[in-house]
C-alpha positions in Angstrom: -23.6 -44.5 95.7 -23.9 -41.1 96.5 -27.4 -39.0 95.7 -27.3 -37.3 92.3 -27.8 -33.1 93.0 -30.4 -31.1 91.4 -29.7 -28.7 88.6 -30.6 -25.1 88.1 -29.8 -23.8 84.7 -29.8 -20.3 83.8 -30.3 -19.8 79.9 -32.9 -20.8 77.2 -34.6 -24.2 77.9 -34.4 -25.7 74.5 -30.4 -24.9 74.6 -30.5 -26.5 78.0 -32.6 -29.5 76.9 -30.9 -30.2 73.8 -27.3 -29.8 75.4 -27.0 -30.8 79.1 -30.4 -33.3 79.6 -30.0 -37.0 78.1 -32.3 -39.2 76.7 -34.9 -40.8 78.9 -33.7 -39.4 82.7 -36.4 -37.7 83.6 -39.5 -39.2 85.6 -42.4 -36.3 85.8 -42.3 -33.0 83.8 -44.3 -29.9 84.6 -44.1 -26.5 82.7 -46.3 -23.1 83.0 -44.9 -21.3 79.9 -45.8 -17.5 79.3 -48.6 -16.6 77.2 -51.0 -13.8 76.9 -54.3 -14.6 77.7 -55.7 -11.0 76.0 -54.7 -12.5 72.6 -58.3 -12.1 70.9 -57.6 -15.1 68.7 -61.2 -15.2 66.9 -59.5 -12.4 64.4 -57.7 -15.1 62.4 -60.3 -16.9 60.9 -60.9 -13.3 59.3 -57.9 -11.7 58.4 -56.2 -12.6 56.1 -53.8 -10.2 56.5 -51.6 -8.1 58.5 -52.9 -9.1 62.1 -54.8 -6.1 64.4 -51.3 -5.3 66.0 -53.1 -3.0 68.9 -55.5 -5.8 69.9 -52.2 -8.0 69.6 -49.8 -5.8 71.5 -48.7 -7.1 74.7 -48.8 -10.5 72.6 -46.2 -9.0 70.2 -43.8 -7.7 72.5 -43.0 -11.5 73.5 -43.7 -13.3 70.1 -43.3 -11.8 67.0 -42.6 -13.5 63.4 -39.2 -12.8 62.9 -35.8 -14.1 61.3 -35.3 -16.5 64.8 -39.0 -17.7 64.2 -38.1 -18.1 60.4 -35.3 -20.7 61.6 -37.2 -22.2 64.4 -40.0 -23.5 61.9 -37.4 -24.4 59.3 -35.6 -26.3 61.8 -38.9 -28.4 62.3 -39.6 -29.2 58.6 -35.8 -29.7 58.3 -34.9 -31.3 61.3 -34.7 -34.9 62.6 -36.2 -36.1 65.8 -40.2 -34.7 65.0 -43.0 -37.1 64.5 -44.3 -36.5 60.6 -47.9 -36.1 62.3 -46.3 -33.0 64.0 -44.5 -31.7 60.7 -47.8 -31.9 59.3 -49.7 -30.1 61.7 -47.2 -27.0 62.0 -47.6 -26.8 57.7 -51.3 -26.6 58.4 -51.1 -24.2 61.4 -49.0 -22.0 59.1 -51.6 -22.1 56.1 -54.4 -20.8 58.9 -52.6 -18.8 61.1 -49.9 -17.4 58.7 -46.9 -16.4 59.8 -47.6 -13.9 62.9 -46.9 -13.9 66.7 -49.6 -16.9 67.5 -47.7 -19.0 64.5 -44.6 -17.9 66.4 -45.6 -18.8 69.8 -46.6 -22.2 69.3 -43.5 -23.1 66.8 -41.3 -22.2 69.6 -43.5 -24.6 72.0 -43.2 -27.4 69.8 -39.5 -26.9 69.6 -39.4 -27.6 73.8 -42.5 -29.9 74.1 -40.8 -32.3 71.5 -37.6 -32.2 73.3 -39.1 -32.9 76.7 -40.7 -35.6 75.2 -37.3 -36.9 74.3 -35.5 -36.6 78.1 -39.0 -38.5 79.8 -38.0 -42.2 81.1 -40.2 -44.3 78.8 -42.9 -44.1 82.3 -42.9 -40.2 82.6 -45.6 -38.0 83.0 -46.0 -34.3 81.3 -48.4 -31.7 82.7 -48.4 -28.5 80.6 -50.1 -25.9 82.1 -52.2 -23.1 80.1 -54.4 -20.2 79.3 -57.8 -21.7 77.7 -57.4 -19.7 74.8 -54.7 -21.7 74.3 -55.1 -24.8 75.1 -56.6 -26.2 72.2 -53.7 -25.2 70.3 -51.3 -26.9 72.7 -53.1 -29.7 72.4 -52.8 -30.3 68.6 -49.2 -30.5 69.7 -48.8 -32.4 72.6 -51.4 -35.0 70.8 -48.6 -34.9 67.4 -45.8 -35.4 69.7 -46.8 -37.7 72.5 -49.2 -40.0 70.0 -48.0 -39.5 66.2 -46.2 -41.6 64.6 -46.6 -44.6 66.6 -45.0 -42.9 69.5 -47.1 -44.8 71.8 -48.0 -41.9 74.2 -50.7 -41.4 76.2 -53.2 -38.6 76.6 -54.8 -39.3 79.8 -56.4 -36.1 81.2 -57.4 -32.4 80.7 -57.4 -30.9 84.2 -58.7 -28.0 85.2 -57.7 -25.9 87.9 -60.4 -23.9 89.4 -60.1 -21.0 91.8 -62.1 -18.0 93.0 -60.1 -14.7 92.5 -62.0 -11.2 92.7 -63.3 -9.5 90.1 -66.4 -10.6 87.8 -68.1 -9.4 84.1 -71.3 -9.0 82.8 -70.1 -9.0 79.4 -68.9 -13.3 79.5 -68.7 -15.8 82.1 -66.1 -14.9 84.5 -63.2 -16.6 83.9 -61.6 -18.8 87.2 -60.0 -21.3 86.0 -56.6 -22.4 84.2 -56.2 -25.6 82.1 -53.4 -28.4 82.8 -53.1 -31.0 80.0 -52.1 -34.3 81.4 -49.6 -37.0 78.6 -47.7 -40.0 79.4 -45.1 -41.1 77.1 -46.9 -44.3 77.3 -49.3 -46.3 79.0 -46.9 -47.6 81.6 -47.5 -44.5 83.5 -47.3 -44.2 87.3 -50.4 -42.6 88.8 -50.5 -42.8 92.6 -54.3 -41.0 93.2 -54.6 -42.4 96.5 -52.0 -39.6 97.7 -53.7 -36.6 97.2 -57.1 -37.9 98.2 -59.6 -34.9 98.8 -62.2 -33.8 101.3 -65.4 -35.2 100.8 -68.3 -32.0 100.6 -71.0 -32.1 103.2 -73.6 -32.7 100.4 -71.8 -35.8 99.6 -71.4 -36.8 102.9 -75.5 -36.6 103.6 -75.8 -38.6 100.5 -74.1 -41.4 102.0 -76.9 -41.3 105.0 -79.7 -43.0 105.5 -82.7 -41.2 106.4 -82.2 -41.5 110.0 -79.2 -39.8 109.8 -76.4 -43.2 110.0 -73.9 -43.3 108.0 -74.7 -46.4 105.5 -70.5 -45.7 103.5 -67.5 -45.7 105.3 -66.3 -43.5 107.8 -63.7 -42.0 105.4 -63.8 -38.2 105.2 -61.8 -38.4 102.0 -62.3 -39.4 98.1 -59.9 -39.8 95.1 -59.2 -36.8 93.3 -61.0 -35.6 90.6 -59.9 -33.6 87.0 -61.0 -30.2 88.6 -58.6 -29.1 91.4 -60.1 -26.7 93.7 -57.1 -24.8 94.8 -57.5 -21.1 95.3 -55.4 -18.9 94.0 -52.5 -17.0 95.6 -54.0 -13.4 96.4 -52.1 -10.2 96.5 -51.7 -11.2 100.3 -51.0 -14.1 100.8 -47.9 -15.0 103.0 -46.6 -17.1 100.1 -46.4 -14.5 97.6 -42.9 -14.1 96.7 -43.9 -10.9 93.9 -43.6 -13.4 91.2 -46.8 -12.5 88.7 -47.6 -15.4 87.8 -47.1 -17.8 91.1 -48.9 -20.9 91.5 -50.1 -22.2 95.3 -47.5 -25.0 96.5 -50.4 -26.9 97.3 -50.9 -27.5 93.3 -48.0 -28.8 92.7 -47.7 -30.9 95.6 -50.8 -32.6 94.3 -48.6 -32.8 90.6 -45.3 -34.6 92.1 -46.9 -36.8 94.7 -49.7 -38.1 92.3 -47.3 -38.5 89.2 -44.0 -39.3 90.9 -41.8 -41.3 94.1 -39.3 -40.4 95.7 -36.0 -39.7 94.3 -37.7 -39.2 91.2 -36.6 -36.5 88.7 -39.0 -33.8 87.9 -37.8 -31.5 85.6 -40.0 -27.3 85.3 -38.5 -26.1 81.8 -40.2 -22.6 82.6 -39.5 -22.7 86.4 -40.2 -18.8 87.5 -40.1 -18.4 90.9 -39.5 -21.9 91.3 -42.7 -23.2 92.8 -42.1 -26.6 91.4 -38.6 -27.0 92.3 -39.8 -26.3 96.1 -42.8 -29.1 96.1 -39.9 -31.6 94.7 -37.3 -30.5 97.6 -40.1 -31.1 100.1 -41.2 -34.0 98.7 -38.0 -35.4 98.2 -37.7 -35.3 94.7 -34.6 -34.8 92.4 -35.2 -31.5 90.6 -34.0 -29.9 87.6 -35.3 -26.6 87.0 -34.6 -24.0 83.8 -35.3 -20.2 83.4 -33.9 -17.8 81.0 -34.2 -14.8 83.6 -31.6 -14.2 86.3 -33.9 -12.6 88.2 -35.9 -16.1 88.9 -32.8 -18.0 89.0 -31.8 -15.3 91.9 -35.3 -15.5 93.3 -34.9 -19.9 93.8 -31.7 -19.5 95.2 -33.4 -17.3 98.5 -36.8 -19.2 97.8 -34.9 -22.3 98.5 -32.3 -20.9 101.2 -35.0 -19.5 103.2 -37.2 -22.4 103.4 -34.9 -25.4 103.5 -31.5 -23.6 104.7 -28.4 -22.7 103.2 -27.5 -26.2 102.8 -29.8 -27.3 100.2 -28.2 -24.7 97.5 -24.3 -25.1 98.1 -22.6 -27.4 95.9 -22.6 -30.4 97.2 -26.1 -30.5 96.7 -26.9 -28.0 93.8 -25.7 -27.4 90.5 -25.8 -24.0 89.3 -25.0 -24.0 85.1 -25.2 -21.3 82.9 -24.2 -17.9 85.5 -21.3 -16.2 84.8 -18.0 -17.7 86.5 -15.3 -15.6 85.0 -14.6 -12.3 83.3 -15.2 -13.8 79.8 -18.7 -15.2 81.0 -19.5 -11.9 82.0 -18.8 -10.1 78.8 -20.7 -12.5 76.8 -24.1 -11.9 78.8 -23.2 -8.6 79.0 -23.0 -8.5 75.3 -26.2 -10.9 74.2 -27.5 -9.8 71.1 -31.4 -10.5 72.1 -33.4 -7.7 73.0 -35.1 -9.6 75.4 -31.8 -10.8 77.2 -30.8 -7.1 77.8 -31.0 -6.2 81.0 -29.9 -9.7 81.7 -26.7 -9.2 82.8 -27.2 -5.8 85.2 -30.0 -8.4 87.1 -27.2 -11.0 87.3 -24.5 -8.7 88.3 -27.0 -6.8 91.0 -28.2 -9.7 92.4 -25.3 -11.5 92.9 -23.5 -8.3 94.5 -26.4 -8.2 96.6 -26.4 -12.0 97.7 -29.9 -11.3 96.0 -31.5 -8.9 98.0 -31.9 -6.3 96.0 -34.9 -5.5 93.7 -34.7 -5.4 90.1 -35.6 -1.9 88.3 -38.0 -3.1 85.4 -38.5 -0.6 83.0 -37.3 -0.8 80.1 -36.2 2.8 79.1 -36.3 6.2 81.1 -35.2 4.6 83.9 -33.6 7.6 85.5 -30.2 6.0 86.1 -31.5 3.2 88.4 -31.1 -0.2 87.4 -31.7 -1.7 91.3 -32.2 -0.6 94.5 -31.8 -2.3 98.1 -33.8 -1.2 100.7 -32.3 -1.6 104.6 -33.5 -0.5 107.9 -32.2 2.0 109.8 -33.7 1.4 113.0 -36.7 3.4 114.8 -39.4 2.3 111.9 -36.8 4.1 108.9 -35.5 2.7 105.8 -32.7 3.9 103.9 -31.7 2.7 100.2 -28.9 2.0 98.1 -29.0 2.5 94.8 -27.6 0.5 91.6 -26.3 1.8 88.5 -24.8 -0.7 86.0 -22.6 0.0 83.2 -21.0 -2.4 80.4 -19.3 0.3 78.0 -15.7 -0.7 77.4 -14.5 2.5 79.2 -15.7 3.8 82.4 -14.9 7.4 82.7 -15.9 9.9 85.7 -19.1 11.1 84.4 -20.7 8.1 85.5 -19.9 8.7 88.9 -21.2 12.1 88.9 -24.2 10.9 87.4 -24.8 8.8 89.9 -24.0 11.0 92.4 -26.9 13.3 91.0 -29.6 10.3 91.3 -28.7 9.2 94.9 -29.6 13.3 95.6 -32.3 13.3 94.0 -33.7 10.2 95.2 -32.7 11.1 98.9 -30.6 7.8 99.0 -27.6 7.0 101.3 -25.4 5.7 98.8 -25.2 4.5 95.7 -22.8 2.0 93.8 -21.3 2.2 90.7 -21.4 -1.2 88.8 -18.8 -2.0 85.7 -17.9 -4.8 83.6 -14.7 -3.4 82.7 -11.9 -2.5 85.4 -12.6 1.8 85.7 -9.8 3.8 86.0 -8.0 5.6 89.0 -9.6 8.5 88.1 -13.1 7.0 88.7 -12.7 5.8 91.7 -11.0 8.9 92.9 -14.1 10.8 91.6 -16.0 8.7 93.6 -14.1 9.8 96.8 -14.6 13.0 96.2 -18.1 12.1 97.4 -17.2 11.5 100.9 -18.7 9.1 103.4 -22.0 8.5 105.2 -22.3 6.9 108.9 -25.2 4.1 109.3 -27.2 4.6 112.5 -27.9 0.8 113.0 -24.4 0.0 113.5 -22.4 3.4 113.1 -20.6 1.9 111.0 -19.2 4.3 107.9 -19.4 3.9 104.6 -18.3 5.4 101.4 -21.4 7.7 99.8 -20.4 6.5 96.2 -18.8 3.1 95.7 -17.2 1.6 92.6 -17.0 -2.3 92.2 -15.9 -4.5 88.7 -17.0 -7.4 87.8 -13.6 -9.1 88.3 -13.7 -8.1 91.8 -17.2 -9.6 92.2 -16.1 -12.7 90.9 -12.9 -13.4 91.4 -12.7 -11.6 94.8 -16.0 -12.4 96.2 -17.0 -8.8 96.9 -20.3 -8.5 98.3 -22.7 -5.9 100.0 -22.7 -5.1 103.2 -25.4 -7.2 105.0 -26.4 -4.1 106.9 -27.2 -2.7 103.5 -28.8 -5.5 102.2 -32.7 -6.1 102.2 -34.7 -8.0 104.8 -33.1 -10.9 106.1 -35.6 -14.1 108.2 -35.3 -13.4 111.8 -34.9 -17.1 112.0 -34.5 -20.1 109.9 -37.7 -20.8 108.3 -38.3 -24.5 107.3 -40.5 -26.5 105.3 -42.9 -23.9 105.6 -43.5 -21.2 102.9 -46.6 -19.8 104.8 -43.9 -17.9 106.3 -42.3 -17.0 103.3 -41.3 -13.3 102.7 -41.2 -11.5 99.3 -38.6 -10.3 98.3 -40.1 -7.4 96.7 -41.2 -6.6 100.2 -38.0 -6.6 101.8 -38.7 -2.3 102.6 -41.8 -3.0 105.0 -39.9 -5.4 107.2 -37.0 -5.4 109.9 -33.7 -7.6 110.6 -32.8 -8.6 114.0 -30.1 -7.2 115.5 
């Protein structure tokens, strides 16, 4: 019997959970959804109301009450598959709340927390991971889904991850911790606590002396875990940052998979970012499914993955990929997603995947002076030169483009830059393009064209990639199963490929 692969799926998690994850197949679930923690949330005992939208803002831009959140609740009092406790509990959050970007926020949570309560094996584990300010919500719903209805679930813990960042007030306590709500879907739960025993302190360790100083315990420098986890944070400089904002240490979820899960378990991250999860479960040896609706995290588990564990571990024989583009007509419908927030989608799919994901996202959302990524490469002698992306989905692709291309990579002092279309351009375009002459590398003086134009079909269905000598940082050697040597990939300028 051969070994079932892991799954990466790029797209929304509740589409993913409700189409391509069955019933009861997955062991140990963790998830560390967004949220905005500057939400001040004491306003909506008091207005009644159109919510303070400045306080609210950054909150706003990701949840708002709109005609997707109109179906989203309707789907829950309508819908089949939701505990009645839960139905009742969304109708009462809506009579407090009303309908606003909080109200919004946590219907679209119980949408995915009630469907991963539907793929856990009747002995899986769910850890959801939060801001406190909102973790009492979350846990209205996680207690309506895992226990209502005679469910039979299990609420078994609220941990709370500790750490010491910089930074401190004098206005509350300063706030250096995250909470981590622990369900089983029952009581038949595995819990393995012996596995991620901790260091004793040295105050506990006198406490266990007698007073002439011999040790009246066992000689055992380690006790079972406790429900806070003293696990410092990743700072700016750590060697494990991969750029990701919101990055949790491996040593966390190491602690998550080995105490809730065995070996050739499934452990499914709905929200898996930059993929930390998804690495503890490869190390441990853990079947992993992970889900995220940006390409750019999907891109960045692909390296993360490649450069710890080797190229191996992400071709398909081991991994499969769902939900990227394999064809023209996949392209066009990304290209073409009607969500505001899934615009830029497909120029991070179609850059990183030139790129062999090396090259860095432009994130700005408007103004973005005609570059939508950039690759940085070295030149030898301590330089760096770039290469600049410009993406373009319009139906025709006309000569203007290149020119204004060609006016960026000037201004920016670049080498090159490359013209990115969905469509097939034109003779003329890439004769434009020409016009622009070539530029010789000094690393390998090697020439190469000072404006290029590549499709998408020829991305796809001939495997075009950059250059590597134009590509960002590359590991002088195979790194493995050790992401203290990780390197970001936001990064990639400040470092140097061997020859």
């Amino acid at each position: 019997m051969t070994k079932s692969k892991n799954k990466l799926f790029y797209g929304d998690n509740l589409e993913v959970l409700k189409r391509h994850i069955k019933d009861e197949t997955v062991d140990l679930c963790y998830i560390d959804p967004p949220f905005n923690s500057k939400r001040n949330y004491n306003q909506i005992y008091n207005a009644i109301g159109e919510e303070d939208k400045a306080q609210a803002q950054a909150f706003v831009d990701t949840w708002e009450w709109n005609h997707q959140a109109e179906i989203d609740l309707r789907s829950i009092y309508e819908g089949q598959g939701f505990a009645q406790q839960t139905i009742y509990l969304i109708q009462g959050l809506e009579k407090v709340l009303r309908k606003g970007a909080l109200l919004s926020y946590l219907v679209s949570m119980t949408l995915r927390i009630n469907e991963i309560w539907r793929v856990l094996k009747p002995t899986g584990s769910f850890y959801l991971h939060c801001d406190p300010t909102a973790s009492h919500y979350l846990k209205l719903v996680c207690d309506s889904i895992f226990c209502g209805g005679g469910r039979g679930g299990e609420y078994i813990n609220e941990l709370i991850w500790h750490y010491q960042t910089g930074g401190a007030s004098k206005r509350w306590y300063s706030k250096k911790h995250d909470t981590i709500l622990f369900y089983g879907k029952s009581k038949d739960y595995p819990f393995y606590p012996e596995r991620v025993k901790i260091e004793r302190t040295e105050k506990s360790i006198k406490r266990a002396q007698n007073p002439h100083g011999a040790r009246i315990a066992s000689d055992n420098q380690e006790k079972l875990p406790h429900s806070v986890f003293e696990i410092q944070a990743l700072n700016p400089m750590s060697s494990e940052r991969l750029g990701y904002p919101t990055q949790k240490p491996l040593a966390l979820l190491e602690r998550i998979v080995q105490a809730s899960s065995n070996e050739g378990d499934v452990v499914l991250d709905a929200y898996c970012g930059c993929g930390t999860t998804v690495t503890a479960s490869q190390k441990l040896n853990r079947q992993w499914i992970g889900i995220d609706i940006t390409y750019q995290s999907v891109s960045l588990i692909l390296k993360r993955l490649a450069d710890t564990y080797g190229e191996e571990v992400i071709n398909t024989e081991h991994l499969t990929l769902s939900g990227v583009p394999k064809d023209l007509a996949g392209a066009k419908a990304l290209a073409k997603k009607a969500d505001d927030r899934l615009r830029k989608e497909f120029e991070k799919w179609l850059i990183l995947t030139y790129s062999n994901n090396r090259a860095i996202i432009n994130e700005k959302k408007g103004g973005d002076g005609g570059i939508d990524g950039i690759s940085r490469f070295p030149k030898g002698q301590g330089e760096h030169g770039s290469v600049i992306f410009s993406v373009k989905s319009d139906k025709i692709v006309n000569p203007s483009y290149v020119r204004d291309l060609a006016g960026t990579v000037l201004k920016e002092n670049a080498d090159m830059g490359i013209l990115l279309c969905l469509n097939e351009p034109s003779k003329g375009v890439k004769q434009t393009a020409s016009e622009y002459g070539m530029w010789t590398h000094t690393w390998n003086n090697q020439d190469y064209p000072k404006i290029l134009v590549v499709s998408v079909e020829e991305v796809i269905q001939h495997d075009l990639r950059l250059d590597k000598s134009l590509a960002g940082v590359v590991l002088k050697q195979a790194v493995k199963d050790d992401t203290s040597k990780q390197v970001s990939l936001f990064d990639a300028a400040e470092l140097e490929v061997e020859s």
